[in-house]
Biopython code that builds the backbone (N, CA, C, O; Angstrom):
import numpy as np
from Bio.PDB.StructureBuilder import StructureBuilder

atoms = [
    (1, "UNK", "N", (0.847, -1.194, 0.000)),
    (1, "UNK", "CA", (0.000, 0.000, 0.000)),
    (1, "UNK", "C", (0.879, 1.239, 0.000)),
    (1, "UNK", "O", (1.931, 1.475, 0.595)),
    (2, "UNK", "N", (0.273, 1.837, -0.693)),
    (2, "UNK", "CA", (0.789, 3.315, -0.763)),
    (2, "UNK", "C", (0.731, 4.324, 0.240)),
    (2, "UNK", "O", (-0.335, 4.184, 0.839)),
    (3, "UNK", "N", (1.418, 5.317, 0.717)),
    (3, "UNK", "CA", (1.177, 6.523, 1.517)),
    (3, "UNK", "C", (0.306, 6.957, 2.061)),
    (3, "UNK", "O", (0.041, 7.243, 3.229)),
    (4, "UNK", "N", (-0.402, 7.028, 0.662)),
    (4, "UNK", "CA", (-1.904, 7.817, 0.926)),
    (4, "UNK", "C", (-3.177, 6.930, 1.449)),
    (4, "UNK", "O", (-4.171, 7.369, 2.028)),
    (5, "UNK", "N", (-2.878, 5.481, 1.078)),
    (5, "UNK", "CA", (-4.097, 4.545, 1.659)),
    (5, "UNK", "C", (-4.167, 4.729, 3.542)),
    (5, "UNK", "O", (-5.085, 4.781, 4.360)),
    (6, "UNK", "N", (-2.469, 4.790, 3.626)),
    (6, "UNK", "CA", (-2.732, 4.660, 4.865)),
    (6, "UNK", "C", (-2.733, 5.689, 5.364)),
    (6, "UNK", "O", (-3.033, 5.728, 6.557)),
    (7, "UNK", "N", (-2.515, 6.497, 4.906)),
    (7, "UNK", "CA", (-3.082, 8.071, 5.630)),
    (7, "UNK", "C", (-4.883, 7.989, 5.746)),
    (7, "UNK", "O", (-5.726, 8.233, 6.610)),
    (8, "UNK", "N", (-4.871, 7.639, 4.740)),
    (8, "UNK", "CA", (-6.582, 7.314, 4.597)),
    (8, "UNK", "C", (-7.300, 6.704, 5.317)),
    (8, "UNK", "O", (-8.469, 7.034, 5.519)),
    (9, "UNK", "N", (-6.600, 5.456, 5.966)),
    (9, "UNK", "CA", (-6.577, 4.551, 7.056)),
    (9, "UNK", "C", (-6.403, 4.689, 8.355)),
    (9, "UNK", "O", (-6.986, 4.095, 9.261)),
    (10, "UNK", "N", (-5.670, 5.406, 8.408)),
    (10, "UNK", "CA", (-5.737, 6.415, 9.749)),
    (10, "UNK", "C", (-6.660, 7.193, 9.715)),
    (10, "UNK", "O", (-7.101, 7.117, 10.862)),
    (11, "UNK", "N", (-7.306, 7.947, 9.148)),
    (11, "UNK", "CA", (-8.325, 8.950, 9.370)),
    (11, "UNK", "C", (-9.336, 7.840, 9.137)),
    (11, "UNK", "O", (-10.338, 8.301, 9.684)),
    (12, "UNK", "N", (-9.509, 7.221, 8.883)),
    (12, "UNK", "CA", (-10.945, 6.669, 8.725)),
    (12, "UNK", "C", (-11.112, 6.096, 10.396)),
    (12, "UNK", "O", (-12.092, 6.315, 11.108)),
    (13, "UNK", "N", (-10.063, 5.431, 10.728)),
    (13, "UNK", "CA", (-9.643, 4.772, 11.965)),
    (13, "UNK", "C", (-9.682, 5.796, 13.209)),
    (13, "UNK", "O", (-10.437, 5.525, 14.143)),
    (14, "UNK", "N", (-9.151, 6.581, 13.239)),
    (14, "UNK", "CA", (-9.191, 8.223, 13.993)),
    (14, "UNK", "C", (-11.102, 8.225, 14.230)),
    (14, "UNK", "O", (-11.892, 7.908, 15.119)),
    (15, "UNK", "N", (-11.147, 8.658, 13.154)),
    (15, "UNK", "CA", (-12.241, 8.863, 13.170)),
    (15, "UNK", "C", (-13.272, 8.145, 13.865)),
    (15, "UNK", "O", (-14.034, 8.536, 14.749)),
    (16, "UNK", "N", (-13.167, 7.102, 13.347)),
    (16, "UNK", "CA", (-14.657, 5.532, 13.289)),
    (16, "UNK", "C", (-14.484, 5.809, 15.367)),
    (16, "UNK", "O", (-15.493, 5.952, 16.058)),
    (17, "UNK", "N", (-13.048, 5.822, 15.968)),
    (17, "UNK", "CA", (-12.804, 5.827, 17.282)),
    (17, "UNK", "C", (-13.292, 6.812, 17.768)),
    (17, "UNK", "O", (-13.820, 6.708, 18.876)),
    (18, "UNK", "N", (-13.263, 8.278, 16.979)),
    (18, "UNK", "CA", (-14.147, 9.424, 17.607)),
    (18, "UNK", "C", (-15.525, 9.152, 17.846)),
    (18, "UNK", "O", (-16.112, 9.311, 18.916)),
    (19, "UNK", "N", (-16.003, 8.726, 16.766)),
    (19, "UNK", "CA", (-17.372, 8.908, 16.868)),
    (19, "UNK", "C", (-18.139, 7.636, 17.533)),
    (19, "UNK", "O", (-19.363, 7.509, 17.545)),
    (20, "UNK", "N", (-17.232, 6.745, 18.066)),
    (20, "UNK", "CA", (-17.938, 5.441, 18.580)),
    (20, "UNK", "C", (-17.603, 6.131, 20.017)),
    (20, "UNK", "O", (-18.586, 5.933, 20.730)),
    (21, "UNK", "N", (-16.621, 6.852, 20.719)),
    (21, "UNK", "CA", (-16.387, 7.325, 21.876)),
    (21, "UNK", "C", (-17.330, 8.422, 21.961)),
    (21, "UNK", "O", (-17.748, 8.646, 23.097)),
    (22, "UNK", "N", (-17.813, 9.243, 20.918)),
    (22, "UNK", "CA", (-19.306, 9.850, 21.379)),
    (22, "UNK", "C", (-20.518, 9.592, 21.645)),
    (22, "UNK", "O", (-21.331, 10.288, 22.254)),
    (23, "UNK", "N", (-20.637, 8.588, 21.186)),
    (23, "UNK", "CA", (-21.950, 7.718, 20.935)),
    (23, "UNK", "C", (-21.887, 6.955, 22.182)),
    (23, "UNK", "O", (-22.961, 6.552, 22.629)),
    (24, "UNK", "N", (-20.410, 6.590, 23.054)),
    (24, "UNK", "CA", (-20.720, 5.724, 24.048)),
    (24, "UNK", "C", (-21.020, 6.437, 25.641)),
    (24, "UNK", "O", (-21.640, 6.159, 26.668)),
    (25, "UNK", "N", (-20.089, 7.598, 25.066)),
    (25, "UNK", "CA", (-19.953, 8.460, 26.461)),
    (25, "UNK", "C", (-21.276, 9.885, 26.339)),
    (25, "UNK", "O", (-21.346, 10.801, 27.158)),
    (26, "UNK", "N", (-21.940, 9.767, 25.459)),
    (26, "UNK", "CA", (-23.544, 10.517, 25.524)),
    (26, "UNK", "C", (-24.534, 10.268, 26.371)),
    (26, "UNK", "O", (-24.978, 9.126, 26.493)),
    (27, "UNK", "N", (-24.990, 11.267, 27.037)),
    (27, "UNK", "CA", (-25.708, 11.358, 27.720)),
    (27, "UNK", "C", (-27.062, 10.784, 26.701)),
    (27, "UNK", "O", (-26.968, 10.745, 25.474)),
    (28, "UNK", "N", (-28.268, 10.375, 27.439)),
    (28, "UNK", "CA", (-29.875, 10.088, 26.644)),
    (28, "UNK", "C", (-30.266, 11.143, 26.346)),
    (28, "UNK", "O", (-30.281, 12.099, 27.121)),
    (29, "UNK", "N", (-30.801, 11.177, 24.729)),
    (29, "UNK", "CA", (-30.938, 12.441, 24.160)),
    (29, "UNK", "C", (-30.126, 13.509, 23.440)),
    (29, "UNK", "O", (-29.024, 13.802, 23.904)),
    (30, "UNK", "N", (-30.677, 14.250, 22.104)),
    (30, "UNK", "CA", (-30.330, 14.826, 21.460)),
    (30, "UNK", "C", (-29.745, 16.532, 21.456)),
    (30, "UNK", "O", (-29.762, 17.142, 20.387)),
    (31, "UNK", "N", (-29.241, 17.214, 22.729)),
    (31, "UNK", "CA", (-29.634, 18.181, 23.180)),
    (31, "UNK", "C", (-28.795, 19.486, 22.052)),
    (31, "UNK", "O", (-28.366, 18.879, 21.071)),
    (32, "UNK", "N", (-28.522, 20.792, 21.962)),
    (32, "UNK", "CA", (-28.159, 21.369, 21.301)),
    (32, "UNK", "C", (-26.495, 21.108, 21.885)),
    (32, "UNK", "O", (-25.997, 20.491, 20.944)),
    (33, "UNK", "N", (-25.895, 21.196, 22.472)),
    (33, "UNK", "CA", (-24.692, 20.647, 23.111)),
    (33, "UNK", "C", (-24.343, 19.639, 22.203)),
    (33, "UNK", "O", (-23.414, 19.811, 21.415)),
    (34, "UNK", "N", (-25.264, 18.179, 22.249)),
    (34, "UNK", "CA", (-24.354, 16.869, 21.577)),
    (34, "UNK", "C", (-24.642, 17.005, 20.008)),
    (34, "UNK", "O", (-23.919, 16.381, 19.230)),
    (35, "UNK", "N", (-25.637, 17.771, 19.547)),
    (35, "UNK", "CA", (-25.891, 18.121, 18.139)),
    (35, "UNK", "C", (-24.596, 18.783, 17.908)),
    (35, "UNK", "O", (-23.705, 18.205, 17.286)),
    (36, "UNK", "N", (-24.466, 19.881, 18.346)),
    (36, "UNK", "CA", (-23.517, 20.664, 17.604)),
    (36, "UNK", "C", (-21.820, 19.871, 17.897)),
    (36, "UNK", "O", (-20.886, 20.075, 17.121)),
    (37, "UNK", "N", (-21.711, 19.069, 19.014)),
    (37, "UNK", "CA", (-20.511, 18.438, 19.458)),
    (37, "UNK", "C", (-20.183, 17.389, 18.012)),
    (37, "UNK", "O", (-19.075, 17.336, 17.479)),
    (38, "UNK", "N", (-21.289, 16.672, 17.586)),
    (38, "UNK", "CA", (-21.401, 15.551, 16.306)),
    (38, "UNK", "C", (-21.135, 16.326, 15.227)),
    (38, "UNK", "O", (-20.229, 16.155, 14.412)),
    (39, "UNK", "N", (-22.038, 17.274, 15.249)),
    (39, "UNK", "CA", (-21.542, 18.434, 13.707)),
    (39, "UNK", "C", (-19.849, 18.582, 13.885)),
    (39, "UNK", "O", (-19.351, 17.920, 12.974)),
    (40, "UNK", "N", (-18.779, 19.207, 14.724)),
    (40, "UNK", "CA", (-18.312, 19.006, 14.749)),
    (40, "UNK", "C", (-16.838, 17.945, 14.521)),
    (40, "UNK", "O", (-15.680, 17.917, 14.102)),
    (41, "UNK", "N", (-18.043, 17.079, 15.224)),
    (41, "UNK", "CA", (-16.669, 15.230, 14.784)),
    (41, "UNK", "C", (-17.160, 15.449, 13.464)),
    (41, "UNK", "O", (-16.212, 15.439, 12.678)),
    (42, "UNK", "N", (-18.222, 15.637, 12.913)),
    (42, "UNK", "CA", (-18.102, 15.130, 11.395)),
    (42, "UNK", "C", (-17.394, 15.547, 10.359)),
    (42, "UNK", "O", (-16.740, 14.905, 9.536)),
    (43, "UNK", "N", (-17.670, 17.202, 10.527)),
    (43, "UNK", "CA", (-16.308, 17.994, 9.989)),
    (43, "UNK", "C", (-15.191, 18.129, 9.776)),
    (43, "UNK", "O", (-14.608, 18.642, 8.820)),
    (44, "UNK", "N", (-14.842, 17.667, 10.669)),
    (44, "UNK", "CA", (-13.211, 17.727, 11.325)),
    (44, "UNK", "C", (-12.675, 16.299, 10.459)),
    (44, "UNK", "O", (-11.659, 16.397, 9.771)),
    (45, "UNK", "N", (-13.444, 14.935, 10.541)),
    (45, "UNK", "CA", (-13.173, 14.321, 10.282)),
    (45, "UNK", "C", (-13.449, 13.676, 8.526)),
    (45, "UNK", "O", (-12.877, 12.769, 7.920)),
    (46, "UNK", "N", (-14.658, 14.680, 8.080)),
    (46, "UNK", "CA", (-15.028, 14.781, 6.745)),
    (46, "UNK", "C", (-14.039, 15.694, 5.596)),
    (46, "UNK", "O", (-14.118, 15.498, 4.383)),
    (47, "UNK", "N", (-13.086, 16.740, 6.241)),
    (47, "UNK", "CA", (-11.799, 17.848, 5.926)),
    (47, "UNK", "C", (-10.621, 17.000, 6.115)),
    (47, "UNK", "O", (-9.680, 17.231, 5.356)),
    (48, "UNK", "N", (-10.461, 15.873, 7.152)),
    (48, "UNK", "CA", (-9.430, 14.960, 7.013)),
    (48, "UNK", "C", (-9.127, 14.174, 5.859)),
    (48, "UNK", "O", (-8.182, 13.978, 5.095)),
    (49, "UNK", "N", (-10.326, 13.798, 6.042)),
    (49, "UNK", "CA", (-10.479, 12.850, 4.623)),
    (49, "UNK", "C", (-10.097, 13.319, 3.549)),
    (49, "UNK", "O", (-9.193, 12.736, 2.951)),
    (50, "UNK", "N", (-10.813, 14.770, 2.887)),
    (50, "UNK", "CA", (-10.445, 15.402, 2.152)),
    (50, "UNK", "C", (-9.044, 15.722, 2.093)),
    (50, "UNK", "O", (-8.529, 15.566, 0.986)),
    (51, "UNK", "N", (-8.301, 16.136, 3.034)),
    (51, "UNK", "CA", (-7.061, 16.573, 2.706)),
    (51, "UNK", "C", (-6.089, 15.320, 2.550)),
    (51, "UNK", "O", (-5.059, 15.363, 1.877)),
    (52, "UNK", "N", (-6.536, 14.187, 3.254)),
    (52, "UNK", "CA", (-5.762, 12.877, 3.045)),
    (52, "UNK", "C", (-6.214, 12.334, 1.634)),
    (52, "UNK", "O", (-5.439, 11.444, 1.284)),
    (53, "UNK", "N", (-7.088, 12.541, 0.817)),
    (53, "UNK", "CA", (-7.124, 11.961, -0.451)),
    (53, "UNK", "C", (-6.532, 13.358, -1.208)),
    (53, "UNK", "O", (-6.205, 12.930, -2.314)),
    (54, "UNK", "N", (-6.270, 14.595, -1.185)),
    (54, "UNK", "CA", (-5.291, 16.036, -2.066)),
    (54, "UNK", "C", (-6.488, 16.088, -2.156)),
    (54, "UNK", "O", (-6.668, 14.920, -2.499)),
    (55, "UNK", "N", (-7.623, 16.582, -2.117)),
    (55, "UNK", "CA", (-8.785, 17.207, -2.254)),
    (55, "UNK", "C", (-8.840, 18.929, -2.033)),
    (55, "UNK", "O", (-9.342, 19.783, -2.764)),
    (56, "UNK", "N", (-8.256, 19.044, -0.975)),
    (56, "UNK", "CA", (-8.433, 20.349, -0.127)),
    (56, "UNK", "C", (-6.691, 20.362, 0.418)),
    (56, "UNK", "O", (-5.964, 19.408, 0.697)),
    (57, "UNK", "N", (-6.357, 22.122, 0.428)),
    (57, "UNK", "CA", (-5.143, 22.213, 0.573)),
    (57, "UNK", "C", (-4.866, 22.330, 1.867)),
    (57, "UNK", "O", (-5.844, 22.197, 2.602)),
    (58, "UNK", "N", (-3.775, 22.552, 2.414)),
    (58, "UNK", "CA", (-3.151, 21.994, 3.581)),
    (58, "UNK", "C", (-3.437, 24.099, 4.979)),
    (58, "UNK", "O", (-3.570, 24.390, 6.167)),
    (59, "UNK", "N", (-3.363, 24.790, 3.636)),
    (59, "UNK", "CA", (-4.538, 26.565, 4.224)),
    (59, "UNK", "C", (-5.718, 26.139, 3.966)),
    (59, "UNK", "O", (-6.409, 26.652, 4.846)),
    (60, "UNK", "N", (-6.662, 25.258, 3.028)),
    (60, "UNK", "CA", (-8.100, 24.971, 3.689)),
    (60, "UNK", "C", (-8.315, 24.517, 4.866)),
    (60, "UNK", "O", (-9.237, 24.958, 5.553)),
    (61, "UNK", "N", (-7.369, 23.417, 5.346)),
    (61, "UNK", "CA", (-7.642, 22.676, 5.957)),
    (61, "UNK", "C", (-7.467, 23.308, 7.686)),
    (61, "UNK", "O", (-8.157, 23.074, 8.677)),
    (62, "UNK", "N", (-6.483, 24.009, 7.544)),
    (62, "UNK", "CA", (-6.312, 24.784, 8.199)),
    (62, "UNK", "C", (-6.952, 26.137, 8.748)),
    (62, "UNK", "O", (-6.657, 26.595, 9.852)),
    (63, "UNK", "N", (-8.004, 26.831, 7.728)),
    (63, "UNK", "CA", (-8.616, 27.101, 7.868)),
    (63, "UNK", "C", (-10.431, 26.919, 8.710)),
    (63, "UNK", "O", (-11.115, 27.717, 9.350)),
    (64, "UNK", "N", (-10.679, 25.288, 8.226)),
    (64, "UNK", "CA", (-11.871, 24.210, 8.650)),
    (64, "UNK", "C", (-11.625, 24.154, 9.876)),
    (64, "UNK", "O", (-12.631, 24.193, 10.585)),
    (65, "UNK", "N", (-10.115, 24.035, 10.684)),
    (65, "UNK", "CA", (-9.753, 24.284, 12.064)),
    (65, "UNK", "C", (-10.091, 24.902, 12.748)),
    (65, "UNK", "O", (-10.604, 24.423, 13.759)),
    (66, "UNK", "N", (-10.004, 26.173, 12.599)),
    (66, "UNK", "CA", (-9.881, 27.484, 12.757)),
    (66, "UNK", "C", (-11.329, 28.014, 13.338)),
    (66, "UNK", "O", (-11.604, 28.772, 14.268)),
    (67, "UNK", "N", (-12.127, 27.298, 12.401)),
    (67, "UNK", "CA", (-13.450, 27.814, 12.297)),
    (67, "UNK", "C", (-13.847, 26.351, 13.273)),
    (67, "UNK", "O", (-14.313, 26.759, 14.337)),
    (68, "UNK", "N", (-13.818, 25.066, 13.253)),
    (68, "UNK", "CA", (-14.264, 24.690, 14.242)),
    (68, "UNK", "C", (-13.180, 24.652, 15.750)),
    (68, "UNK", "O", (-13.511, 23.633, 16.357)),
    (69, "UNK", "N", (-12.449, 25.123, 16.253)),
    (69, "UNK", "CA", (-12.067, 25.753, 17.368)),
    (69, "UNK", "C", (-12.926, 26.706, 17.594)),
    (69, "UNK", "O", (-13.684, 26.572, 18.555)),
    (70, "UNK", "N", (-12.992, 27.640, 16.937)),
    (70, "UNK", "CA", (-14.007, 28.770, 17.078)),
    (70, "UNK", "C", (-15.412, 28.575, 17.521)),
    (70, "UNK", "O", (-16.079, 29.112, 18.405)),
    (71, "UNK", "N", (-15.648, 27.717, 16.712)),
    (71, "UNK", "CA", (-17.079, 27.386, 17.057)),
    (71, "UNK", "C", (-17.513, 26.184, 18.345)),
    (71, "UNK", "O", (-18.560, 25.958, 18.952)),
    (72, "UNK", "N", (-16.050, 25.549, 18.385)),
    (72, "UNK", "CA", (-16.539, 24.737, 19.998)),
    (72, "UNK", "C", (-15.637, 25.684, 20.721)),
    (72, "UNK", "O", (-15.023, 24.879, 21.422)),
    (73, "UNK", "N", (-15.061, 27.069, 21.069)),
    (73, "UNK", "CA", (-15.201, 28.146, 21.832)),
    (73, "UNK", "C", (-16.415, 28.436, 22.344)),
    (73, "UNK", "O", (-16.901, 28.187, 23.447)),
    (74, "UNK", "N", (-16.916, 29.093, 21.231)),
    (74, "UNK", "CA", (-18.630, 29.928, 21.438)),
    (74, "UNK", "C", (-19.137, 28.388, 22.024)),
    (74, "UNK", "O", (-19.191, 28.511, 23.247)),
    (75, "UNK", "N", (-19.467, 27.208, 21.695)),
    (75, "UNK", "CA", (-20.205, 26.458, 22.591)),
    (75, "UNK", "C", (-19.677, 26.442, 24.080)),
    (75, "UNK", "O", (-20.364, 26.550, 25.096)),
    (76, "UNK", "N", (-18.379, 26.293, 23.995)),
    (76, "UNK", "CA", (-18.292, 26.106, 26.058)),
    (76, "UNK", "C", (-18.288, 27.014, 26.649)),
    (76, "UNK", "O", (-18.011, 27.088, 27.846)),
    (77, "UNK", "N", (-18.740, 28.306, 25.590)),
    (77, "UNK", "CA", (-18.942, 29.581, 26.500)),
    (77, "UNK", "C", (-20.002, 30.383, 26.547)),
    (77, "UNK", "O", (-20.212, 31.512, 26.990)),
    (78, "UNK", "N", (-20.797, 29.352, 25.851)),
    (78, "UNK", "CA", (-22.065, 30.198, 25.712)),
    (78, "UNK", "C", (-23.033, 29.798, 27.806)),
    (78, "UNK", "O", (-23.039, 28.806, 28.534)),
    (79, "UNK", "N", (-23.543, 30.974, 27.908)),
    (79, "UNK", "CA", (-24.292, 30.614, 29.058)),
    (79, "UNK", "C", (-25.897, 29.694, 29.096)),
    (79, "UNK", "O", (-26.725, 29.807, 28.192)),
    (80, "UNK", "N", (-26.041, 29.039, 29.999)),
    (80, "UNK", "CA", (-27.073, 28.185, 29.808)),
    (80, "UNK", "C", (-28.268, 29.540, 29.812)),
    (80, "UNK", "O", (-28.001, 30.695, 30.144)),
    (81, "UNK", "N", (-29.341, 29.135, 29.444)),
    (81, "UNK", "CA", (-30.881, 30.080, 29.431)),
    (81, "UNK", "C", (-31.238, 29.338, 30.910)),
    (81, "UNK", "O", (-31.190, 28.187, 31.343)),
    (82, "UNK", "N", (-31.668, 30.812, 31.491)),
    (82, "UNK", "CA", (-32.255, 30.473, 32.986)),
    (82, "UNK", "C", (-33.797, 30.769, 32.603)),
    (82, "UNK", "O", (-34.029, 31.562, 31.691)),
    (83, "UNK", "N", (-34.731, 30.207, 33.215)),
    (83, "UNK", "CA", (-35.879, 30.063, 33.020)),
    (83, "UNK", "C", (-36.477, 30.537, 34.544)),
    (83, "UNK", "O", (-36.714, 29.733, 35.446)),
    (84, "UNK", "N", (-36.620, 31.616, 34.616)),
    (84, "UNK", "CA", (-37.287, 32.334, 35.722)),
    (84, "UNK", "C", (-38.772, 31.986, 35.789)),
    (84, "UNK", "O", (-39.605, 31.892, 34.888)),
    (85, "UNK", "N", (-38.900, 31.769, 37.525)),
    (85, "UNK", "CA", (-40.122, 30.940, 37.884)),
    (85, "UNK", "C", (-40.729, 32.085, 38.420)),
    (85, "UNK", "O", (-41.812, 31.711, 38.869)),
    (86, "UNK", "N", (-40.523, 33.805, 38.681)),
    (86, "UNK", "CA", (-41.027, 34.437, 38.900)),
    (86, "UNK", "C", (-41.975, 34.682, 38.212)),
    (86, "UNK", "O", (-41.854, 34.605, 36.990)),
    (87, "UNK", "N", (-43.817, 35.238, 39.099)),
    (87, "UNK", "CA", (-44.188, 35.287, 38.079)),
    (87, "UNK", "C", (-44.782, 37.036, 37.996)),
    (87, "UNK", "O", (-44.811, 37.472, 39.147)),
    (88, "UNK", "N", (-45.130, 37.842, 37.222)),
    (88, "UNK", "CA", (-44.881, 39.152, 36.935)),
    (88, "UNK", "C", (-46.355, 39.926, 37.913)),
    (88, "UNK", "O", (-46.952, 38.999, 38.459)),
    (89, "UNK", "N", (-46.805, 40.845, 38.129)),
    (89, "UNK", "CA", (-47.892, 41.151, 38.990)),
    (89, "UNK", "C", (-47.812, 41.603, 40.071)),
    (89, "UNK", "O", (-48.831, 41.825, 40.724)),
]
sb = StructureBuilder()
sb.init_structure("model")
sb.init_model(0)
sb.init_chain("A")
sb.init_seg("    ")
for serial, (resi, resn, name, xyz) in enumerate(atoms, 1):
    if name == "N":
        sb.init_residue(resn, " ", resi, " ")
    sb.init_atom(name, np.array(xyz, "f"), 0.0, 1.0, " ", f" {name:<3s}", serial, name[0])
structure = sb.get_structure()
């Protein structure tokens, strides 16, 4: 095998391990947290792929980073919504 299979092989492998370690360590239920956490693995690991087959260059890819760091920033910092039991009157 060539270079690139097993680069390919590794990310597929990387991967298949990410997303079976999310699926095991999830809480019950779909919440905006594990939605956007999965959007995430998929990306990250859908731009791998790409750049391990020369699809996408090595500043795209770098870029796809960039933007998901960013975006699981804004998630662990966003504040939860408090739901006030006061009632007005």
């Amino acid at each position: 095998m060539e270079m690139r299979s097993w680069l390919l092989a590794a990310v597929f492998v990387v991967g298949l391990v990410a997303l079976v370690g999310f699926f095991k360590t999830k809480e019950s239920g779909f919440g905006p947290y594990n939605t956007s956490t999965l959007v995430l693995l998929v990306v990250v690991i859908v731009s791998g792929f790409l750049y391990a087959a020369d699809c996408v260059s090595g500043q795209v890819l770098a870029n796809i980073f960039f933007v998901a760091v960013g975006f699981a920033g804004g998630l662990f910092t966003r504040e939860p919504i408090s739901r006030s039991t006061t009632s007005s009157g």
